[in-house]
C-alpha positions in Angstrom: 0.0 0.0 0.0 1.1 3.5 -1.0 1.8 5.3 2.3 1.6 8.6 0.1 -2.5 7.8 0.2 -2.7 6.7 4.3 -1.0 9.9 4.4 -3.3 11.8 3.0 -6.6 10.0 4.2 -5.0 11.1 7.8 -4.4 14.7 6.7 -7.7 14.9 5.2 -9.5 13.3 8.3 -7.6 15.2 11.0 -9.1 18.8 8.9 -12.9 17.7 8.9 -14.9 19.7 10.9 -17.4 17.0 11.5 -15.6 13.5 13.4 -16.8 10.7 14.9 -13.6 10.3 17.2 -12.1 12.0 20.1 -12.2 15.8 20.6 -13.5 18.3 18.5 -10.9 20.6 16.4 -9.5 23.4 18.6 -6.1 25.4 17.6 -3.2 25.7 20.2 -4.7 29.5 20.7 -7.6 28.9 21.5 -6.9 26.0 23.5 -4.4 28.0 25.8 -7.1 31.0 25.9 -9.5 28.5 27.1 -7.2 27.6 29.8 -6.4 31.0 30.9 -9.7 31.7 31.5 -10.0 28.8 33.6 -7.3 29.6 35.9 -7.9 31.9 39.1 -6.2 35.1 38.7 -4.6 34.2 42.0 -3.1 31.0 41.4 0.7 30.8 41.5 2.8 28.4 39.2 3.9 25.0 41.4 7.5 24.6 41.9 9.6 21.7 41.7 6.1 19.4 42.3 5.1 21.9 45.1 2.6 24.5 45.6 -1.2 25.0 46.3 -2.8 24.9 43.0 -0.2 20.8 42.3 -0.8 19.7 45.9 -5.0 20.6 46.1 -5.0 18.8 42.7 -3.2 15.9 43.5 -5.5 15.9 47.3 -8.5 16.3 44.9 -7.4 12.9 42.0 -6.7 11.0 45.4 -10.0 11.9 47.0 -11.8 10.9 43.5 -9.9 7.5 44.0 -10.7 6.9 47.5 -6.2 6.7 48.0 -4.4 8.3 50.9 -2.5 10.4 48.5 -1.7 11.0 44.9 1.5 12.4 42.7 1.3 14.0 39.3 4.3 13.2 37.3 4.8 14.1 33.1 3.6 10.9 32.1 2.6 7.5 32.7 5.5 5.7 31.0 7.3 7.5 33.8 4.3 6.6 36.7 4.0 3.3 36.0 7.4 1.4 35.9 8.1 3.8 39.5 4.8 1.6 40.7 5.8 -1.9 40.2 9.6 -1.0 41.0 8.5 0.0 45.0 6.2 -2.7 45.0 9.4 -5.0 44.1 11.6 -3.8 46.4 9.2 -4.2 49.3 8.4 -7.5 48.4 12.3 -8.4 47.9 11.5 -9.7 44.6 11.4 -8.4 40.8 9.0 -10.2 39.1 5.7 -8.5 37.6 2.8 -9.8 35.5 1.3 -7.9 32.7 -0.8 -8.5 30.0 0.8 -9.3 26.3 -0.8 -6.2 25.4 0.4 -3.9 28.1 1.3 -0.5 27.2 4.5 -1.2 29.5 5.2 -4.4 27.3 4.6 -3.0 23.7 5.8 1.0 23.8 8.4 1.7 26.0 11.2 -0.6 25.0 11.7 -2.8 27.8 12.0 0.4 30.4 10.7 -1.4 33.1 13.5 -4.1 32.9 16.4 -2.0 31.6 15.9 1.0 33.4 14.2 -0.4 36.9 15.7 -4.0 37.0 12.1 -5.8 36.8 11.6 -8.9 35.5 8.1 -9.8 33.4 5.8 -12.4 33.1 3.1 -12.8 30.5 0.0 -12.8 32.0 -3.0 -14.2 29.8 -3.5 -14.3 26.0 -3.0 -11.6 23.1 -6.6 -11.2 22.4 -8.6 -11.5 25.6 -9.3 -10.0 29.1 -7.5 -11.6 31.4 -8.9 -14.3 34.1 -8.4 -15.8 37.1 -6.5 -18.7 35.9 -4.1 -16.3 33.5 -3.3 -14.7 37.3 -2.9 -18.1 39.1 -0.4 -19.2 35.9 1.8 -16.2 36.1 2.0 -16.7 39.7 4.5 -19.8 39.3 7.1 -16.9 39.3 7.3 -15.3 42.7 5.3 -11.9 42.0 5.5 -8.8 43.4 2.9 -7.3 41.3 0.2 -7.9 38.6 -0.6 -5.0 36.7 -4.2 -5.0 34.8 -5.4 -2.4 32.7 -8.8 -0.8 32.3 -10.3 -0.3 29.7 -8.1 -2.4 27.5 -6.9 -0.7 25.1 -5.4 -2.4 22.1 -8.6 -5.0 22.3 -10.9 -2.5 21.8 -11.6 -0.8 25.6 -12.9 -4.3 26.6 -13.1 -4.8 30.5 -13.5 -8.0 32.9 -16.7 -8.8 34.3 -16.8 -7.1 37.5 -17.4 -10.2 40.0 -14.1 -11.8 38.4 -12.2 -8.3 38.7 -13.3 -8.8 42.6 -12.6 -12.3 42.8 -8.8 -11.2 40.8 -8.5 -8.2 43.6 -9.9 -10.8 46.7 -6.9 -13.4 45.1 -4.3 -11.2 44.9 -4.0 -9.4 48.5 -4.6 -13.2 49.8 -1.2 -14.4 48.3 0.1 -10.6 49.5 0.7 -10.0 45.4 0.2 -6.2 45.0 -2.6 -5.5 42.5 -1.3 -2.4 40.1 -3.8 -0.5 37.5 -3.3 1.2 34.2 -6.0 3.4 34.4 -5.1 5.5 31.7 -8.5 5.3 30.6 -10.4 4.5 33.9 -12.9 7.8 33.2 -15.3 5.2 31.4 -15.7 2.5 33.5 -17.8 3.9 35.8 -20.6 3.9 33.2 -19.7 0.6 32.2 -19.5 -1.2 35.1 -22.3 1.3 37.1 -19.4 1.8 40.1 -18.1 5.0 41.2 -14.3 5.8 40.8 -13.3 4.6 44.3 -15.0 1.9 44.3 -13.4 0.5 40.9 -9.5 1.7 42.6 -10.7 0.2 45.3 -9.4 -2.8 44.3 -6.6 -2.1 43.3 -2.9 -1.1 45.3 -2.2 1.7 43.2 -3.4 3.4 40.1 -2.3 5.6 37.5 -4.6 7.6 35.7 -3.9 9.6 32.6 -5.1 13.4 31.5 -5.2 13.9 27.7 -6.5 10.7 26.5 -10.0 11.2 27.1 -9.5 14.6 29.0 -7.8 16.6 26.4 -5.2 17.5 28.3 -1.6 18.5 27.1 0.1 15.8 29.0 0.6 14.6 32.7 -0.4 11.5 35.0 -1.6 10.7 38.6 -0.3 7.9 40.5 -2.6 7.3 43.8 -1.9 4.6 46.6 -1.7 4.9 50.4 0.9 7.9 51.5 4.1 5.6 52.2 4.2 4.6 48.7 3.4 8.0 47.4 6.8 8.9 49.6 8.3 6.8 47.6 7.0 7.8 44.3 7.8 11.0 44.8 11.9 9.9 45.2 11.6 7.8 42.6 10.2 10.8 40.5 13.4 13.1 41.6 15.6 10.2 40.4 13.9 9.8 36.5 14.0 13.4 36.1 10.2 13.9 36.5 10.3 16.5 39.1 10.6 19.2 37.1 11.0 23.2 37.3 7.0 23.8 36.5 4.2 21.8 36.1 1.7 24.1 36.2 0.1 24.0 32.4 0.1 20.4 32.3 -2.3 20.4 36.0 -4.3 23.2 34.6 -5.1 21.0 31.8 -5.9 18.3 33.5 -8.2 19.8 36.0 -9.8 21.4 33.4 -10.4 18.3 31.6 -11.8 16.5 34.3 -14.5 19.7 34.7 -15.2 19.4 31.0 -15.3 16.0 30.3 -15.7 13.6 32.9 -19.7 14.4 33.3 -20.2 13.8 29.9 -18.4 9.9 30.5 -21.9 7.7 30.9 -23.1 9.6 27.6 -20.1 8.9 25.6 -21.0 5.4 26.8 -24.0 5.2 25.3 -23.0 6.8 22.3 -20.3 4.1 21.3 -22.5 1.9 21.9 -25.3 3.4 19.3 -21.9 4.2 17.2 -20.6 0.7 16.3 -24.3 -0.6 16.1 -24.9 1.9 13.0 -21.2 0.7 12.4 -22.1 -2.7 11.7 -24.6 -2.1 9.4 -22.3 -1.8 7.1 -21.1 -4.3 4.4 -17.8 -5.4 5.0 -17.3 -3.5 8.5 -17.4 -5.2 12.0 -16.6 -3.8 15.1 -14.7 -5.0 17.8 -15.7 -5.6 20.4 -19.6 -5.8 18.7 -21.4 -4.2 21.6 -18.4 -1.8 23.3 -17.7 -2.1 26.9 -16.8 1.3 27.3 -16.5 4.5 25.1 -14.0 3.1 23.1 -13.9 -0.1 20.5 -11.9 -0.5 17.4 -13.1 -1.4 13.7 -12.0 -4.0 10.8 -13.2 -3.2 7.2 -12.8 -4.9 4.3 -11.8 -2.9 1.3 -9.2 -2.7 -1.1 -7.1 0.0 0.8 -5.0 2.0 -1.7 -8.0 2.8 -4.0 -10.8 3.0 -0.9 -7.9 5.3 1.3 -8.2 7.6 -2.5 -11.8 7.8 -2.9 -12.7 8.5 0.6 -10.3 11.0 1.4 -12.2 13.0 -1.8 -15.3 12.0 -0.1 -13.8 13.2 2.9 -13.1 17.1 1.2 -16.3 16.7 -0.6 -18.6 16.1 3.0 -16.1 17.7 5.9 -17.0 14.2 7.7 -15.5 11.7 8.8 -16.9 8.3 9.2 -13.4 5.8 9.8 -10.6 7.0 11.5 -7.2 7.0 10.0 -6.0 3.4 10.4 -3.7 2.3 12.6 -3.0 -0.6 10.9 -3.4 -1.5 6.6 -3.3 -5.2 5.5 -3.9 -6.7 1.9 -7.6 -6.3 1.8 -8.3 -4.9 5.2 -8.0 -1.5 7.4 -8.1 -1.6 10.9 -9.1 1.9 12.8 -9.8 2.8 16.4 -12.3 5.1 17.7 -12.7 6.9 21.2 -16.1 8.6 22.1 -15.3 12.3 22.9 -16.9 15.8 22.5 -16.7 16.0 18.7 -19.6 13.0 18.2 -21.7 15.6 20.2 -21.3 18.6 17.5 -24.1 16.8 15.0 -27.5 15.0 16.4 -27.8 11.0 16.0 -29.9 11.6 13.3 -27.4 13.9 11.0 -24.5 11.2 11.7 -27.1 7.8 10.8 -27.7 10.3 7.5 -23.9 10.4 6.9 -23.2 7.2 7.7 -25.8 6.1 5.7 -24.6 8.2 2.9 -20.7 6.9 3.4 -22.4 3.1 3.1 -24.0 3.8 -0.1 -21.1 6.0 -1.9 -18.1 4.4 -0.7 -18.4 1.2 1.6 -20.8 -1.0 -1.1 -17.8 -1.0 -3.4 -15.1 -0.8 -1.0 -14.2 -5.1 -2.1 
């Protein structure tokens, strides 16, 4: 496949006014102008990870979670290996169990291991949610930590039933195995599983939680757990250069995503879920998973990619919609694109998007094969 035409399907997409995935449009001006005007004209900057307005945000995140306390750091590929490296060292062991498709075990190149001395064990299978039995396998190594993510990301936001996420908690503290969570996306599972925010991190040991992916935030991360460990975060912070001079924009952000978008969660919910079912109804595209979890699933459609990736990017110009995200990933006869419920769904009615999604079927997706 050309990537000359994935290139311009994305550049195309990414300048539509109307979207079905994640934010709507907003240029860097405006979004720092928004910010300004949500800051109090009496607020000082944080330094060096201290002040009021980083320290009543972090109090607030750990309140939301029901934790003793709470750290922001710049970013979760930073918060997480810091988690299951103090869990390690007060277990006296450095084994850790995470799913194949962790974002620890795919992204950051083996951080965790080169850069914090952990050693990891596959927990579960590629393609599913892990189980009870995936937990008591990995266990054969001496674990200091399991780390589970919700939503799941790369399988389409998918999330355990909740009586086998408590049975998975109950199991772990009984063996005295710390139970970490990547919550980068935890905002949607209280519609999804009908459980408030504490009560889902109430399972857990420690969470991190993440502020532009369905906040719109510039960047940053919470990690929450009782206040020893966040003593210990906080070192661990100082030593991989997270503590830095300012943090201040990046908390702004985030506390004005929360504010924004966080009520809006159980909609979005809904709304992925009425999504992929108008999805579906079109030949040669299935979602995955078919009913979503969460605000979140991914898509797989059948066409014949370099000519499909031409003619809907003209679509694309011709409509200022669009329908499929850019895809993440382009086989021989097959695209495969993600989408993530967030404001922009919200800027046409249910009934404009069936009429352009209807209208995408019949000029595009019929003859896509």
């Amino acid at each position: 496949m050309s990537s000359s035409s994935l290139d311009t399907y994305r550049e195309v997409s990414n300048r539509c006014a109307y979207r079905v995935n994640r934010h709507r449009p907003e240029s860097v001006k405006e979004s720092l102008q928004r910010l300004a005007d949500s800051t109090d004209p009496n607020e000082s900057t944080d330094n060096y990870g201290t002040g009021a307005l980083i320290e009543q945000f972090e109090r607030d995140v750990a309140t939301m979670l029901g934790k003793e306390a709470a750290v922001f750091m710049p970013s979760g590929t930073q918060a997480q290996p810091i988690a299951l490296r103090i869990w390690a060292d007060r277990a006296g062991r450095d084994y850790v169990a995470l799913p194949p498709t962790s974002h620890v075990t795919l992204y950051e190149h083996n951080s965790y291991q080169v850069l914090y001395g952990l050693k990891g064990v596959t927990m579960g299978a590629p393609h599913t949610v892990p189980q009870l039995t995936d937990l008591r396998n990995a266990a054969r190594d001496p674990l200091a930590a399991i780390l589970l993510e919700l939503p799941m990301r790369e399988i389409g936001g998918q999330l355990p039933k909740w009586d086998d996420l408590v049975e998975q908690s109950q199991w772990a503290r009984s063996r005295g195995i710390k139970l970490h969570m990547d919550g980068a996306r935890l905002w949607q599972c209280p519609a999804a599983y009908d459980k408030s925010l504490d009560e889902i991190a109430g399972l857990f040991d420690s969470v991190y939680v993440s502020f532009y992916k369905d906040l719109g935030g510039i960047a940053g991360a919470v990690l929450a757990g009782d206040r020893d460990f966040i003593d210990s975060a906080r070192v661990w912070q100082r030593r991989a250069g997270g503590t830095l001079y300012a943090l201040y924009p990046y908390v702004i952000a985030a506390r004005a995503g929360l504010d924004r978008h966080r009520p809006a969660m159980p909609e979005r919910h809904e709304q992925a879920r009425w999504l992929a079912r108008e999805l579906n109804r079109i030949p040669g595209l299935s979602t995955w998973p078919r009913e979503p979890h969460t605000a979140m699933f991914r898509l797989r459609f059948e066409c014949q990619p370099d000519q499909w990736l031409d003619r809907a990017a003209d679509w694309m110009r011709t409509h200022d919609v669009s329908i499929i995200p850019p895809p993440y990933q382009v086989d021989e006869g097959v695209i495969f694109s993600e989408i993530s419920l967030g404001d922009a769904f919200g800027m046409l009615s249910r009934e404009q998007w069936s009429h352009w999604i209807e209208r995408f079927s019949e000029d595009l997706a019929s003859s896509a094969s």
